[in-house]
DRENDO-229693 format. One record per residue (C-alpha): residue number from 1; residue in one letter; chain; x, y, z. Coordinates in steps of 0.1 Angstrom, whole numbers, padded with zeros to 4 digits. Layout:
% DRENDO-229693
<rec><romar>NUM</romar><guba>A</guba><torke>A</torke><X>X</X><Y>Y</Y><Z>Z</Z></rec>
...
END
This chain:
% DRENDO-229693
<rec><romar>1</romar><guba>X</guba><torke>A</torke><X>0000</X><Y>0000</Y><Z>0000</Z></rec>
<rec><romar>2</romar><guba>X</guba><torke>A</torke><X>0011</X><Y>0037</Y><Z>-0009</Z></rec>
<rec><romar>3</romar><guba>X</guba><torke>A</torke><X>0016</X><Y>0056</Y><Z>0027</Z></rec>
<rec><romar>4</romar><guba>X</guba><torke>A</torke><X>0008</X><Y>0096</Y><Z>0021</Z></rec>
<rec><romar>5</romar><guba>X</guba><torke>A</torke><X>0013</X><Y>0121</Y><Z>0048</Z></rec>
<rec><romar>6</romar><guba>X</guba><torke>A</torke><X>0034</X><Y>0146</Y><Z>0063</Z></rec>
<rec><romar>7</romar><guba>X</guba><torke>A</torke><X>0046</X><Y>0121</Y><Z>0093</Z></rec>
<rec><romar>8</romar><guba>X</guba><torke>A</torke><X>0059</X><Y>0095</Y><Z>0070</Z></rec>
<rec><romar>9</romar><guba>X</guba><torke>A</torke><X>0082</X><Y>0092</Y><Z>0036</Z></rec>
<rec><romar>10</romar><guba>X</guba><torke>A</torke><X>0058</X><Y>0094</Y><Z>0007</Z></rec>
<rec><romar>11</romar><guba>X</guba><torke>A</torke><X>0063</X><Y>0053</Y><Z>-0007</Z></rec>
<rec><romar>12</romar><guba>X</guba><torke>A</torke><X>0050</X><Y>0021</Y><Z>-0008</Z></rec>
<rec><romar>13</romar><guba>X</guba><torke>A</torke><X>0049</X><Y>-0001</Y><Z>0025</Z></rec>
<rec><romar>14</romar><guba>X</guba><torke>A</torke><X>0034</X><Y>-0035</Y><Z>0036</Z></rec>
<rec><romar>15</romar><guba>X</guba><torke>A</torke><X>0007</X><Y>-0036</Y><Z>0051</Z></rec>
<rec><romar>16</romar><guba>X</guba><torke>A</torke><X>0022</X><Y>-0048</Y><Z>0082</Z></rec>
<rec><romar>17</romar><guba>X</guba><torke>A</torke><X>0048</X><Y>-0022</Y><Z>0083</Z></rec>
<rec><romar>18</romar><guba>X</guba><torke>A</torke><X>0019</X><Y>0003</Y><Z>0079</Z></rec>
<rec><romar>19</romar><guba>X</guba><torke>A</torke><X>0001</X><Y>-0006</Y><Z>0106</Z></rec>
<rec><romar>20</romar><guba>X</guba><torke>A</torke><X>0034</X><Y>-0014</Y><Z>0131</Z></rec>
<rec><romar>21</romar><guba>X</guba><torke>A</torke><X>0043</X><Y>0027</Y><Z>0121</Z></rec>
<rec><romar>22</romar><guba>X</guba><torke>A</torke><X>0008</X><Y>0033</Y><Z>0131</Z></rec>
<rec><romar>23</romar><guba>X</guba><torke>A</torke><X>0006</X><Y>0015</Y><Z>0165</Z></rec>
<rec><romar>24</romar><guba>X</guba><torke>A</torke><X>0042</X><Y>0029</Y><Z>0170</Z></rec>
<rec><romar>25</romar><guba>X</guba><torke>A</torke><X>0030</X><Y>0064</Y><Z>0169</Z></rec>
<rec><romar>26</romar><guba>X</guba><torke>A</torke><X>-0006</X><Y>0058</Y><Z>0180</Z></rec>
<rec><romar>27</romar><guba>X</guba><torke>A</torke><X>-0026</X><Y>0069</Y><Z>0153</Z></rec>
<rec><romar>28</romar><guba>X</guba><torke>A</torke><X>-0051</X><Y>0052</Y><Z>0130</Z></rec>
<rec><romar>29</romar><guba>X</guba><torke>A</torke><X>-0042</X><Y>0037</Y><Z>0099</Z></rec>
<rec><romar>30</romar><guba>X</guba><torke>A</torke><X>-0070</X><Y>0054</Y><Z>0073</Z></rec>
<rec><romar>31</romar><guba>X</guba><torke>A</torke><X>-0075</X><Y>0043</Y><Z>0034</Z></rec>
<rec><romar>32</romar><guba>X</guba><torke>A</torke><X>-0077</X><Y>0071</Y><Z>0014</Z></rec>
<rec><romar>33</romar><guba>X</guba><torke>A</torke><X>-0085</X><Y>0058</Y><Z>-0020</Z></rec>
<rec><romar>34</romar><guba>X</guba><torke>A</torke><X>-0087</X><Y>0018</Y><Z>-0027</Z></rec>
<rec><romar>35</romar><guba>X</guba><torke>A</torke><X>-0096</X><Y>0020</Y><Z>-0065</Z></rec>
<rec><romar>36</romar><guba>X</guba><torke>A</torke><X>-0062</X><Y>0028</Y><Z>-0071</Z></rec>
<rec><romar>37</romar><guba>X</guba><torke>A</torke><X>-0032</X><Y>-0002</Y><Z>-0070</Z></rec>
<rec><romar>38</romar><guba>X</guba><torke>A</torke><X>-0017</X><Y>-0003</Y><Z>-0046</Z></rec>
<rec><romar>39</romar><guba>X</guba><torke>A</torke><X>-0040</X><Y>0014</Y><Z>-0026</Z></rec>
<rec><romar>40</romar><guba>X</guba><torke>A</torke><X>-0032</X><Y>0048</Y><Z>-0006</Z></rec>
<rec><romar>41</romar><guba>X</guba><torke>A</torke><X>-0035</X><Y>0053</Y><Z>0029</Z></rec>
<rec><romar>42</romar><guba>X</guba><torke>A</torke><X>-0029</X><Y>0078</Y><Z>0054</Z></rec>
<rec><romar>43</romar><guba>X</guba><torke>A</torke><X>-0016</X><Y>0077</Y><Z>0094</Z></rec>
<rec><romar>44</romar><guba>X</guba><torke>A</torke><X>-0035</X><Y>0105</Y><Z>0113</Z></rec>
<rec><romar>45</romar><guba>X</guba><torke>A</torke><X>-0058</X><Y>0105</Y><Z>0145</Z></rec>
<rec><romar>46</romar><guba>X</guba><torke>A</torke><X>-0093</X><Y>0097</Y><Z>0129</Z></rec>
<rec><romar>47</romar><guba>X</guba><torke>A</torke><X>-0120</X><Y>0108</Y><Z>0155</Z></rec>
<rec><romar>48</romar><guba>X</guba><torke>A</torke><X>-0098</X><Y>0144</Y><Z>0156</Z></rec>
<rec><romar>49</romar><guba>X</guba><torke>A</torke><X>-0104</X><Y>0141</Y><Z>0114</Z></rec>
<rec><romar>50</romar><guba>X</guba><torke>A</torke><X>-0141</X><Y>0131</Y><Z>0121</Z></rec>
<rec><romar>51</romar><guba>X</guba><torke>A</torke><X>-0142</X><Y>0160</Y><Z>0143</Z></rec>
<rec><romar>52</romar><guba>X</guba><torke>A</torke><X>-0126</X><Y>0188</Y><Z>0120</Z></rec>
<rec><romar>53</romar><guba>X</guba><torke>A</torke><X>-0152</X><Y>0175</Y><Z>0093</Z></rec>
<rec><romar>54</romar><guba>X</guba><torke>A</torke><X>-0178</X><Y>0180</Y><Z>0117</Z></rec>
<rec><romar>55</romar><guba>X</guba><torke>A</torke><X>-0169</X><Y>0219</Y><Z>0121</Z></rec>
<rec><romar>56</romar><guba>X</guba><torke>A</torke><X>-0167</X><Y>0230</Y><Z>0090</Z></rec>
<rec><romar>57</romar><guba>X</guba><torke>A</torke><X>-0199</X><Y>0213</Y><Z>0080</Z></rec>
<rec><romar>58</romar><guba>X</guba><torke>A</torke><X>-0212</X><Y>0232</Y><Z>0113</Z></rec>
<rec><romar>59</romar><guba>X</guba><torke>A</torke><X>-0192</X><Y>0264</Y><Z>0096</Z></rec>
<rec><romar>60</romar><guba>X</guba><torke>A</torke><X>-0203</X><Y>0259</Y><Z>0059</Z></rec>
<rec><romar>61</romar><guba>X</guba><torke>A</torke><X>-0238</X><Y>0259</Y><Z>0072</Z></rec>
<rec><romar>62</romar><guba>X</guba><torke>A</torke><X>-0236</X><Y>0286</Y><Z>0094</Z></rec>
<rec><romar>63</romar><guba>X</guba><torke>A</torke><X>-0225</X><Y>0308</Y><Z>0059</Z></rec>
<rec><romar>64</romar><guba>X</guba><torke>A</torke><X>-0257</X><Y>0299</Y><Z>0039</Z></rec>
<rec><romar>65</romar><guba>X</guba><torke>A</torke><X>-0283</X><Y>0322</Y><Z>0043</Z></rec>
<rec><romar>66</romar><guba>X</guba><torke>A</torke><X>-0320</X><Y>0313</Y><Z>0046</Z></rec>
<rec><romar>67</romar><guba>X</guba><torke>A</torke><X>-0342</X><Y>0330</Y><Z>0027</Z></rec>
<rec><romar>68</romar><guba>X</guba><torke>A</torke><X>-0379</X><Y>0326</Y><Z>0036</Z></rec>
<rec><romar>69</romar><guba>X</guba><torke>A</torke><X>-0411</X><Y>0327</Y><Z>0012</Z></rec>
<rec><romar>70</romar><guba>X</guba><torke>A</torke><X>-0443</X><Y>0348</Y><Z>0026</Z></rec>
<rec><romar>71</romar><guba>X</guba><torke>A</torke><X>-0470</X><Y>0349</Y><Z>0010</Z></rec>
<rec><romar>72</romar><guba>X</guba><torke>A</torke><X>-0497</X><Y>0375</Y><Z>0002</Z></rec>
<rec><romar>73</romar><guba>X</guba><torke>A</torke><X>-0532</X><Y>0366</Y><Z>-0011</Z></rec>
<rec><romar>74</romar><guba>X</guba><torke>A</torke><X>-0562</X><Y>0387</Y><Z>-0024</Z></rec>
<rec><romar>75</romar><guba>X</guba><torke>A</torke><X>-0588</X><Y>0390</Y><Z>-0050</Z></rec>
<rec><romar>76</romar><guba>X</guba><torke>A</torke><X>-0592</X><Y>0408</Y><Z>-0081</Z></rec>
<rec><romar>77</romar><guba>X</guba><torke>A</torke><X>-0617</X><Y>0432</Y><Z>-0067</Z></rec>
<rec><romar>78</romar><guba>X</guba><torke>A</torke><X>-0598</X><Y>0442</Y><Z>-0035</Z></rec>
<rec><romar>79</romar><guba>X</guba><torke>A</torke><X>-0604</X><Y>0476</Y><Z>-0021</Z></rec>
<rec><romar>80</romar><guba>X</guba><torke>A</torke><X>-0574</X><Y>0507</Y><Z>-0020</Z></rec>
<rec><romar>81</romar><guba>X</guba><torke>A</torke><X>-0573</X><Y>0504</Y><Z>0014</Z></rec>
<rec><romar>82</romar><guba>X</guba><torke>A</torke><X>-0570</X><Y>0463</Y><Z>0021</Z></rec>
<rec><romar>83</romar><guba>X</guba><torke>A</torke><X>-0545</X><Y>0466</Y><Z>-0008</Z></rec>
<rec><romar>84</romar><guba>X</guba><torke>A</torke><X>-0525</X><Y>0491</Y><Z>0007</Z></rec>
<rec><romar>85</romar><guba>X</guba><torke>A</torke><X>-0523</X><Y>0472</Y><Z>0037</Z></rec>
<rec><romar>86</romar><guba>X</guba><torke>A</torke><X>-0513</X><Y>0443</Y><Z>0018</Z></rec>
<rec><romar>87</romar><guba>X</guba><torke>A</torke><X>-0486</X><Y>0466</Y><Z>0005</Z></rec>
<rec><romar>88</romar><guba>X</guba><torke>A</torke><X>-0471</X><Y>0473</Y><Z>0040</Z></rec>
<rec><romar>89</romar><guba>X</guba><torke>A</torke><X>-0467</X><Y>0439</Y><Z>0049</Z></rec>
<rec><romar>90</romar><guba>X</guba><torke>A</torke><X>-0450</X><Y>0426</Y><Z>0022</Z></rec>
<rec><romar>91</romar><guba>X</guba><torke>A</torke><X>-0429</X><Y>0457</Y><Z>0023</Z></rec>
<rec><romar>92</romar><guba>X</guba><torke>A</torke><X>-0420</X><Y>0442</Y><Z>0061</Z></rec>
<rec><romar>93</romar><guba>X</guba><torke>A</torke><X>-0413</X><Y>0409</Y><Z>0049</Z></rec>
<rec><romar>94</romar><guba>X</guba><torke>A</torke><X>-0394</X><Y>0424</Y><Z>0019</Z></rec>
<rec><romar>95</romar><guba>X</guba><torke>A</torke><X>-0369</X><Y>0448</Y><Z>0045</Z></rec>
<rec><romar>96</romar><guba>X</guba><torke>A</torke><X>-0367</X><Y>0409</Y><Z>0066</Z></rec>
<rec><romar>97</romar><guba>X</guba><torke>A</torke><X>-0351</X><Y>0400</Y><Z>0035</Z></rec>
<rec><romar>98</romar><guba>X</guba><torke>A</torke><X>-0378</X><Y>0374</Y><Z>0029</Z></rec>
<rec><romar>99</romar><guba>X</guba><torke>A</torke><X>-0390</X><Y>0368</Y><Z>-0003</Z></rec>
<rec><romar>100</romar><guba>X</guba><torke>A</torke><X>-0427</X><Y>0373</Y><Z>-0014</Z></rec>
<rec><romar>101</romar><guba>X</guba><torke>A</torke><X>-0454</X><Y>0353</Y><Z>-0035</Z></rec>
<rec><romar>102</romar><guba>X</guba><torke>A</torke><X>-0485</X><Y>0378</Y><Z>-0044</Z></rec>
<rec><romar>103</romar><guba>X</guba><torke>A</torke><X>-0516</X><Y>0359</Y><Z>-0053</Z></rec>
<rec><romar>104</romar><guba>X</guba><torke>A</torke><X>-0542</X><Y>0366</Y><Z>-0073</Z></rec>
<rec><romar>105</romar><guba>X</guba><torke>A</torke><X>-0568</X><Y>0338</Y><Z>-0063</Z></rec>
<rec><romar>106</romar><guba>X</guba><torke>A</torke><X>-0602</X><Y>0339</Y><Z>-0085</Z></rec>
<rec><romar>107</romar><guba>X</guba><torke>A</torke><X>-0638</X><Y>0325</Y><Z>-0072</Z></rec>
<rec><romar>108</romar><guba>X</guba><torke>A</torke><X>-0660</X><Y>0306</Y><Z>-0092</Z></rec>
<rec><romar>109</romar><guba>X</guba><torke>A</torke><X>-0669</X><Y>0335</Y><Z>-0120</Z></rec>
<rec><romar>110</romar><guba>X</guba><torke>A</torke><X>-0644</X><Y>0360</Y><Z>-0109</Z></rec>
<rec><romar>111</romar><guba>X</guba><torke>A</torke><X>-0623</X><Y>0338</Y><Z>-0136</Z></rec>
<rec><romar>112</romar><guba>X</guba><torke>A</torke><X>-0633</X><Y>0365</Y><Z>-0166</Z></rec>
<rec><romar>113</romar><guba>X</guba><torke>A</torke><X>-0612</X><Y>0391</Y><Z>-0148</Z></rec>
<rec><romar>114</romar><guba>X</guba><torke>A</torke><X>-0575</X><Y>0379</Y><Z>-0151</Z></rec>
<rec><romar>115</romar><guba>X</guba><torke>A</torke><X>-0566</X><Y>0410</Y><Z>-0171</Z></rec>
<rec><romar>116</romar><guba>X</guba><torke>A</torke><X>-0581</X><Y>0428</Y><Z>-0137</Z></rec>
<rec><romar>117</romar><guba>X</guba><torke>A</torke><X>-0559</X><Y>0403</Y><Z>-0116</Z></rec>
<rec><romar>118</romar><guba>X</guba><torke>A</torke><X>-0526</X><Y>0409</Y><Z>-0137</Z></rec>
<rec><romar>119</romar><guba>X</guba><torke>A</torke><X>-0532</X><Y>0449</Y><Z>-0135</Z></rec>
<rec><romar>120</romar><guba>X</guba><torke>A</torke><X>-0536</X><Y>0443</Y><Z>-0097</Z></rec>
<rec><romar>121</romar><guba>X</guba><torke>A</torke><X>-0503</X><Y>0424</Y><Z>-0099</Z></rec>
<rec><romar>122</romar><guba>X</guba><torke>A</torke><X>-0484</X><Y>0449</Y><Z>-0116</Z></rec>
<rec><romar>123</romar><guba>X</guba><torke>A</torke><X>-0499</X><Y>0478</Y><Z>-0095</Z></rec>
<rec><romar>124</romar><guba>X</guba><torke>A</torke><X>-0486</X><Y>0461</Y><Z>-0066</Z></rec>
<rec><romar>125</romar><guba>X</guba><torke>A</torke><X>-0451</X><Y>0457</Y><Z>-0081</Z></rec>
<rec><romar>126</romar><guba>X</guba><torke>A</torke><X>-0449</X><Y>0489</Y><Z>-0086</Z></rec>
<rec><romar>127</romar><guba>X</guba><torke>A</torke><X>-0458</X><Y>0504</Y><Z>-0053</Z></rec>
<rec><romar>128</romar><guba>X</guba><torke>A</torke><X>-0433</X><Y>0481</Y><Z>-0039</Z></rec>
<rec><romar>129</romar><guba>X</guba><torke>A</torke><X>-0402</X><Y>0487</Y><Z>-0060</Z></rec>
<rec><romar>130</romar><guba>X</guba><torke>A</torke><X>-0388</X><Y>0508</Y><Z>-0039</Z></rec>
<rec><romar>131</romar><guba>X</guba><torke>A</torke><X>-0384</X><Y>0471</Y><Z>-0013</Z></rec>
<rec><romar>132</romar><guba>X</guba><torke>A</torke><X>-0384</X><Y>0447</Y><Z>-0038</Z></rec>
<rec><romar>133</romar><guba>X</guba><torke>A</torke><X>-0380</X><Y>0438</Y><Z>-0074</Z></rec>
<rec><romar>134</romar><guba>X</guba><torke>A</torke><X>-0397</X><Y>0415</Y><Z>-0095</Z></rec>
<rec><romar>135</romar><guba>X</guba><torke>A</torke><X>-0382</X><Y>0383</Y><Z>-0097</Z></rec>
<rec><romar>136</romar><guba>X</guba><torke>A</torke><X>-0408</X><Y>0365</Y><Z>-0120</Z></rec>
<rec><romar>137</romar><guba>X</guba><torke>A</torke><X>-0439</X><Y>0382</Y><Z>-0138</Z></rec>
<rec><romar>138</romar><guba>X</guba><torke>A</torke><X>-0473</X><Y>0373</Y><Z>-0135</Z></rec>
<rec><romar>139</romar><guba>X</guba><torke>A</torke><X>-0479</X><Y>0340</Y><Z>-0143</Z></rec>
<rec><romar>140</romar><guba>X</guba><torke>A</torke><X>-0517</X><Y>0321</Y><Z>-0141</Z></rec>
<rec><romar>141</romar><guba>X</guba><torke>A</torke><X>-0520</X><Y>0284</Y><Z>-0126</Z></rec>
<rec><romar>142</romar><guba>X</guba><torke>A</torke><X>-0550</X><Y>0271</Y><Z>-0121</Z></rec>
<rec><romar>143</romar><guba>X</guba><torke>A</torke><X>-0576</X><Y>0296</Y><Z>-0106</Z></rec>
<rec><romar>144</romar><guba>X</guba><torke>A</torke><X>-0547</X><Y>0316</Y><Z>-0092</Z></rec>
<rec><romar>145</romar><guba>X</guba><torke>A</torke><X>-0524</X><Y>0343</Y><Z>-0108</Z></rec>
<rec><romar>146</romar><guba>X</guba><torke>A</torke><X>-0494</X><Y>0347</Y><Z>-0089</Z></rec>
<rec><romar>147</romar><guba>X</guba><torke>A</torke><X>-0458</X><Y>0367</Y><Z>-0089</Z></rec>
<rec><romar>148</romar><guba>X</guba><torke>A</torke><X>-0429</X><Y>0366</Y><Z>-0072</Z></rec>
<rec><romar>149</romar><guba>X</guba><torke>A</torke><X>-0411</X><Y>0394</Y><Z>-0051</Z></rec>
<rec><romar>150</romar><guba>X</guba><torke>A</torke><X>-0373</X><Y>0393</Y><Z>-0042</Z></rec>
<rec><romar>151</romar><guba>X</guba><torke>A</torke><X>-0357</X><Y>0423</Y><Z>-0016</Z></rec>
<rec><romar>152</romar><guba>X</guba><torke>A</torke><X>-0333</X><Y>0446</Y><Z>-0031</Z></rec>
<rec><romar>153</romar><guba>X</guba><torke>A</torke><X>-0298</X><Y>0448</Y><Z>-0019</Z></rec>
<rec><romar>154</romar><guba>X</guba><torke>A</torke><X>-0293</X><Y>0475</Y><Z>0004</Z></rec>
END
């Protein structure tokens, strides 16, 4: 077997002089790669490696950032007001850094009034660009016309 490290000469040992270099210096004997002939292995302390590749898993995950989808939900006919409060909270969730899905949801006949819906949409887009941008237009699935808000970078 090939012996890698920086404690040992870099060439190719037996496997019980390997393991007696091991033992002497108290360490595990750890194959690296076994597709390869002869095989490669490495002398090192293997819960301290399991350890160290626990911690920067912990670390990597610590880097990504989270990023939430809310949700906001009215009907073609909705009233200045409700949509102005509509408005504010997706402008909160938008300054959280969360991202936002505006519905459009239409009842039984309320169907006929997508081009209402998608006006409503874009109206609300626009009151909000100062927050948020529009990551992906109106689009209409099912009875429900929705878009997607992500926050600008501040």
């Amino acid at each position: 077997m090939r012996l890698v490290g920086n404690i040992v000469e870099n060439r190719i040992y037996s496997i019980q002089e390997a393991l007696q270099f091991a033992r002497d210096k108290e360490l595990d004997l750890v194959e690296i790669n076994p597709k390869v002939y002869p095989p490669v292995c490495k002398i090192l302390d293997y819960k301290k490696f399991l350890y160290e590749q626990k911690k920067k898993k912990k670390q990597f995950k610590a880097k990504q950032i989270k990023v939430n989808t809310k949700e906001i939900r009215f009907g073609p006919q909705i009233g200045d007001h409700d949509g102005k409060v509509k408005i504010k909270s997706a402008e909160k969730f938008l300054m959280r850094g969360d991202k936002v899905k505006v519905f459009v949801f239409f009842k039984g006949r309320s169907i006929v009034y997508k081009d209402q819906g998608k006006i409503k949409l874009l109206k609300f887009a626009e009151e909000i660009e100062e927050y948020g941008r529009v990551e992906q237009m109106p689009v209409m699935e099912g009875k429900r016309m929705y878009m997607i808000l992500a926050p600008k970078k501040f």
